[in-house]
C-alpha positions as CSV (number, residue, x, y, z in Angstrom):
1,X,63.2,44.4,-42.4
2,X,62.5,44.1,-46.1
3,X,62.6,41.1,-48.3
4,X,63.3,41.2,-52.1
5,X,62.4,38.8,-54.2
6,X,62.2,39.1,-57.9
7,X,64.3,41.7,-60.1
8,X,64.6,42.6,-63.6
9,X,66.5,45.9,-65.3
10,X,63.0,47.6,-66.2
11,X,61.3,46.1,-63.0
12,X,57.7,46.6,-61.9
13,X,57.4,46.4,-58.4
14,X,55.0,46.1,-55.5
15,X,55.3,46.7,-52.2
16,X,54.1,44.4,-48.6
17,X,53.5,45.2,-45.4
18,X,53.1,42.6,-42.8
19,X,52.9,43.4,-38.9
20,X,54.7,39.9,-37.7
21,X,54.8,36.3,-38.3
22,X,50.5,35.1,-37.7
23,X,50.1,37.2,-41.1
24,X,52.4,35.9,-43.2
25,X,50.8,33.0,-44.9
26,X,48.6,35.9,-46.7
27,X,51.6,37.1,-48.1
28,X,52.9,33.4,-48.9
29,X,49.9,32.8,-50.9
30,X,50.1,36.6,-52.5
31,X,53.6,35.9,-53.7
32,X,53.5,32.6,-55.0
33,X,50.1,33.5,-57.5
34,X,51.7,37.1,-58.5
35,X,55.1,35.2,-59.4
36,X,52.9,32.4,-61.6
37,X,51.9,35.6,-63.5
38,X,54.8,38.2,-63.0
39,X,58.2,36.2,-62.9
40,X,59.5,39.2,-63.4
41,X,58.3,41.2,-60.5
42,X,59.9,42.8,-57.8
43,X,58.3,41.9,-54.6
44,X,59.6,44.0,-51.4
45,X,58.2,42.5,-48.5
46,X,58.4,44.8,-44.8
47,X,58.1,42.8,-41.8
48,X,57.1,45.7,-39.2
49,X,57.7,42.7,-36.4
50,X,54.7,44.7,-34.7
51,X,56.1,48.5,-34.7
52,X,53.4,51.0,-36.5
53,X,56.3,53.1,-36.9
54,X,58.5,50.3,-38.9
55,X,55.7,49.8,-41.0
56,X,55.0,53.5,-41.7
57,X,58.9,53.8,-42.3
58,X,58.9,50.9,-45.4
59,X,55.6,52.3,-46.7
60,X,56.8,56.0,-47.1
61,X,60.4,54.5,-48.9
62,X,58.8,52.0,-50.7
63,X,56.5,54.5,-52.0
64,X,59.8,56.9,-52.6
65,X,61.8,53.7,-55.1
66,X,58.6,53.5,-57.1
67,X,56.5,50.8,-55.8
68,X,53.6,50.6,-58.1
69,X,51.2,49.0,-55.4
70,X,51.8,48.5,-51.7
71,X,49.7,45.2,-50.4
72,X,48.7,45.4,-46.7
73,X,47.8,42.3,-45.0
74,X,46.0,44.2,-42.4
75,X,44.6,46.7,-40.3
76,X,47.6,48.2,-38.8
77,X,49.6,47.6,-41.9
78,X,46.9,49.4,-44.0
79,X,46.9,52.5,-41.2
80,X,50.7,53.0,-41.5
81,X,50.4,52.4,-45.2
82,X,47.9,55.8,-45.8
83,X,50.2,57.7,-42.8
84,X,53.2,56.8,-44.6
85,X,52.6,57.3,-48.2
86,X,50.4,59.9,-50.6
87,X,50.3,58.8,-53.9
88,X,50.0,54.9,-54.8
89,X,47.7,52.6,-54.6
90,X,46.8,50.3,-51.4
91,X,45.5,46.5,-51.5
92,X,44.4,45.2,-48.6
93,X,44.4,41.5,-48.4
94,X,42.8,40.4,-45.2
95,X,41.1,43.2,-43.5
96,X,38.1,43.2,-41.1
97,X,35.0,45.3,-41.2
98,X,36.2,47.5,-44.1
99,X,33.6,50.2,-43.7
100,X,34.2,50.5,-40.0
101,X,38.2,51.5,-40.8
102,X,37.3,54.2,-43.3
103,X,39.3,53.5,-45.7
104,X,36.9,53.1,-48.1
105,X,33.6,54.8,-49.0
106,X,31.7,52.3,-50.4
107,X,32.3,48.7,-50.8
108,X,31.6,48.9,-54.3
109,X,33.1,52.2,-55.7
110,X,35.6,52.5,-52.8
111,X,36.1,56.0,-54.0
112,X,40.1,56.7,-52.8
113,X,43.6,55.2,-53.5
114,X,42.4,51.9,-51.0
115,X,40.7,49.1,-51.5
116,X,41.5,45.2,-51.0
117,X,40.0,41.7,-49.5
118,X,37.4,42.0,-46.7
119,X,37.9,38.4,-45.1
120,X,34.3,38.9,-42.9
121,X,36.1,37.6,-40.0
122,X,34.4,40.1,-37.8
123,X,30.6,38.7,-39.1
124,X,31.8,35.3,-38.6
125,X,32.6,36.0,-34.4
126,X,29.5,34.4,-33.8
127,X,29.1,31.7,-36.2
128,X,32.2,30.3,-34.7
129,X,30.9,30.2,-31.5
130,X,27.7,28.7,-32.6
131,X,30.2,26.0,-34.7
132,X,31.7,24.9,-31.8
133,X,28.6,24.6,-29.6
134,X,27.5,22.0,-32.6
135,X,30.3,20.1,-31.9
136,X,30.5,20.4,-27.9
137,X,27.2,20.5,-26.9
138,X,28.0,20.6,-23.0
139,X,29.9,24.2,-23.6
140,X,28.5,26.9,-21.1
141,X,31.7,29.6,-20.2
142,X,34.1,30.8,-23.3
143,X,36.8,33.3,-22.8
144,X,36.7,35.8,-25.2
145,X,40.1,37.2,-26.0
146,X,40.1,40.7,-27.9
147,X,42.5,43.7,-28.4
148,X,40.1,46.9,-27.4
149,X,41.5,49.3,-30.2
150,X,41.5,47.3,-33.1
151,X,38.5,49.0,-35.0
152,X,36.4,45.9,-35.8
153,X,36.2,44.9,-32.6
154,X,33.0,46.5,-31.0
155,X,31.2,44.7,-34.2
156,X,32.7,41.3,-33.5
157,X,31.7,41.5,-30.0
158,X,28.1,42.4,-31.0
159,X,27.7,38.9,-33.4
160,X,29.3,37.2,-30.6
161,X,27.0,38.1,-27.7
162,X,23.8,37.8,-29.9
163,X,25.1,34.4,-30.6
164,X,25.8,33.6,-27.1
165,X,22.3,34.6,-26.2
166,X,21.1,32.7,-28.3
167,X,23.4,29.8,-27.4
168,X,22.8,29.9,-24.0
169,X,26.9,30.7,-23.5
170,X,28.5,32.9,-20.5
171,X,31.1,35.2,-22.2
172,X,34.3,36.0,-19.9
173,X,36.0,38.7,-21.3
174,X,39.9,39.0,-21.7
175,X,41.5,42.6,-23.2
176,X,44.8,41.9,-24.9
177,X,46.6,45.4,-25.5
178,X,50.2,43.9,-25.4
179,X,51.6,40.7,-25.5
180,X,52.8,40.8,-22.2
181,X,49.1,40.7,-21.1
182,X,49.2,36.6,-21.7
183,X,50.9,36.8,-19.0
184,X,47.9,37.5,-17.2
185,X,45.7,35.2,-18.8
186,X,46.2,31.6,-16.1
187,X,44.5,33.7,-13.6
188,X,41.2,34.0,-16.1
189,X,41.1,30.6,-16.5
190,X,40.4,29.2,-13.4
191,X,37.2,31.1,-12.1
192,X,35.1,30.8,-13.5
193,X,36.9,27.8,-15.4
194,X,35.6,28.4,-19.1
195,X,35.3,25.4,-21.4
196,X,36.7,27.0,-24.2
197,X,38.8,30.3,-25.6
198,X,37.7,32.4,-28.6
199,X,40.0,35.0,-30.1
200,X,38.9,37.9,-32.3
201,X,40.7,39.4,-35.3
202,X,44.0,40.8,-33.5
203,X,47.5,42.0,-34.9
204,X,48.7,41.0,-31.2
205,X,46.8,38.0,-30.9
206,X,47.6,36.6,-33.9
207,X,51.5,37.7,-34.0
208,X,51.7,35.6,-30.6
209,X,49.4,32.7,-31.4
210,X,52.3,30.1,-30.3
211,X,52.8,31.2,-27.1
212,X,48.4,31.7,-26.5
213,X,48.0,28.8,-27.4
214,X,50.9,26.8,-25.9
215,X,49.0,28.8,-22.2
216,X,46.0,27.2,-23.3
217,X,47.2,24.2,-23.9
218,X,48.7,23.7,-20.2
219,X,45.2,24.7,-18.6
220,X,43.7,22.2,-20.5
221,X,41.6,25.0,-22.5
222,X,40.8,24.8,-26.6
223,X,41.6,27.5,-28.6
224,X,38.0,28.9,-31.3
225,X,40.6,30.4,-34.3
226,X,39.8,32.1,-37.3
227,X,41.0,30.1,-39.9
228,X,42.8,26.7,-41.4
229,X,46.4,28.1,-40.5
230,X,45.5,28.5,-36.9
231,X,44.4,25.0,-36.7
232,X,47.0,24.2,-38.1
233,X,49.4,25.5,-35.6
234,X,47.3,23.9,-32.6
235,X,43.8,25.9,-32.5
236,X,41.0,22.9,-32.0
237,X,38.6,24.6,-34.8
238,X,38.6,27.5,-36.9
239,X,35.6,28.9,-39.4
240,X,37.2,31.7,-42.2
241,X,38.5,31.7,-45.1
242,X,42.6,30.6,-45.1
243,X,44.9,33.3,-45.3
244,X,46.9,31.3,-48.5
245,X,43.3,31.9,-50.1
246,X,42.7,35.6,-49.1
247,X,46.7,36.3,-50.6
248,X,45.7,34.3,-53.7
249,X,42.3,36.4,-54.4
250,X,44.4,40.0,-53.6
251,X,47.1,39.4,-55.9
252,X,44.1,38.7,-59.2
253,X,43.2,42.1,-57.7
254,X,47.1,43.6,-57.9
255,X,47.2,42.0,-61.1
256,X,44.3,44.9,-62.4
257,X,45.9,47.6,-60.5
258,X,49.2,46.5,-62.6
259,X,47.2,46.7,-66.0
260,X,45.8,50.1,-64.7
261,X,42.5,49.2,-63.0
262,X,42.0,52.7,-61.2
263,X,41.7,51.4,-57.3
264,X,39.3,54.3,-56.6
265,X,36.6,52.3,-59.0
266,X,38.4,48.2,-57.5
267,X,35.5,46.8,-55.6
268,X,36.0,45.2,-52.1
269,X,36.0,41.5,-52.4
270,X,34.9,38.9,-50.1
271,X,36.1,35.3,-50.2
272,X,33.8,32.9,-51.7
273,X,33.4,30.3,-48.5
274,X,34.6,30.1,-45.2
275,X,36.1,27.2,-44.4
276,X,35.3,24.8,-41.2
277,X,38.4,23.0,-39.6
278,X,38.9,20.7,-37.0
279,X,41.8,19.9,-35.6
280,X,42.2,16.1,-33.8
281,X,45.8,16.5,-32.3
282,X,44.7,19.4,-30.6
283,X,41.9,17.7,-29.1
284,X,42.7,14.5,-28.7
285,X,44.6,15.7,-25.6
286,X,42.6,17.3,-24.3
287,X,40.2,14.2,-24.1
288,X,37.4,16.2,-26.2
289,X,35.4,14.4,-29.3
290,X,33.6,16.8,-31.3
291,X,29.5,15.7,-32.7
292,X,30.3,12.9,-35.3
293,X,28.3,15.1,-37.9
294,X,30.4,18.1,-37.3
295,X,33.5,16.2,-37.7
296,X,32.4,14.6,-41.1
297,X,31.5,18.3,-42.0
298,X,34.9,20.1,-41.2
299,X,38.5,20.0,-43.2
300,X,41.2,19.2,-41.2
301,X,44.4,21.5,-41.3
């Protein structure tokens, strides 16, 4: 499905792919700073709703009508941008473990036609673990919910079981490779009953976060997110950077790759600072009070 938005008789445009609906406040905050800049832009937005193929299919014809940059908000997206195209430029805006995908040499002279927004949400597995120990000191079991084949997950689930040595927290392990494996998930919570669930970066995961969460939610179970905009749709806490931030800082980097920046020489960029959030209506009912100092530390969504 594409998405216009913009248009002008001597038009510029760029392209976006975005695998479903738990990525699309990057491309929210993309759009609005690119339109403060580029009224006149032509923004062509693919929703692949989840299908590789989709994707590849709008990166391949929006390559073909001229598309100056194509912005992926991911790691799928950015796979079935390179399968799909040949020629222009790739920004990713949101991507885990960027040397671990390949798609770029070197963070700092990426050294191809990619390059884009690390958002370190792989490196920060643990320190969100470790966050919400802080604040629930009594935690022991935390179900760890992961899709195997996304490439940056061996690397999360290395931070996370140092951390949980460290911590003194049993993992319980949950592979998601479809979304009909939620299904799955009320047997995993009952024994051993963990006191919390942690998700790592996932197109799946994150493209069904209502329904996780709303499974969660009826076992009595927390949700560990990745950032503001999952606590805001009913994770208890979250530590990353927001996904409006990450689309703001890629489109000052499309902005270069407009004025003819080569991407090949575009450093990766990292955001500046996670952010810690805390979400009360989420745990509120679930009868949970977080440290006092953690809470007076943390944002809420």
């Amino acid at each position: 499905m594409l998405l216009l938005i913009g248009c002008s008789r001597q038009e510029t445009r760029v392209g976006v792919l975005v695998s479903g609906p738990g990525r699309m406040e990057r491309v929210t905050g993309l759009v609005q700073a690119l339109k403060e800049n580029y009224p006149e832009l032509r923004i062509d937005i693919c929703n692949g709703q989840g299908s590789p193929a989709h994707l590849q299919r709008c990166a391949r014809e929006l390559e073909s009508q001229g598309a100056r940059v194509l912005v992926t908000v991911g790691g799928i997206e950015t796979q079935s941008a390179l399968a799909g195209t040949h020629r222009v430029p790739i920004l990713y805006v949101g991507l885990a473990a960027s040397l671990d995908w390949g798609f770029v040499k070197d963070l700092r002279a990426p050294g191809g036609r990619v390059s884009g927004v690390d958002n370190g949400y792989a490196e920060l597995t643990g320190k969100r673990l470790e966050w919400w120990v802080r604040a629930f000191p009594e935690t022991r079991r935390v179900l760890v919910l992961y899709q195997p084949e996304v490439i940056p997950t061996p690397r999360a689930l290395a931070h996370l079981e140092r951390a949980s040595e460290t911590l003194g927290v049993a993992l319980i392990r949950f592979p998601v490779q479809s979304a009909e494996d939620l299904v799955r998930l009320k047997s995993a919570l009952n024994s051993p009953r963990p006191n919390a669930a942690l998700i790592l970066p996932s197109h799946i995961l994150e493209n069904h976060l209502d329904s996780l969460i709303a499974r969660l939610n009826e076992a009595g179970i927390p949700l560990i997110g990745l950032n503001r905009e999952q606590t805001r749709r009913g994770a208890a806490l979250a530590f990353g950077a927001s996904n409006r931030a990450l689309g703001r800082q890629g489109a000052r980097m499309v902005a270069k790759l407009l004025a003819g920046y080569p991407v090949a020489a575009l450093p990766v960029e990292r955001p500046d600072l996670p952010e810690l959030t805390l979400n009360p209506r989420a745990l509120g009912p679930l009868g949970l009070s977080p440290a006092p100092w953690v809470l007076d530390l943390a944002q809420t969504p």
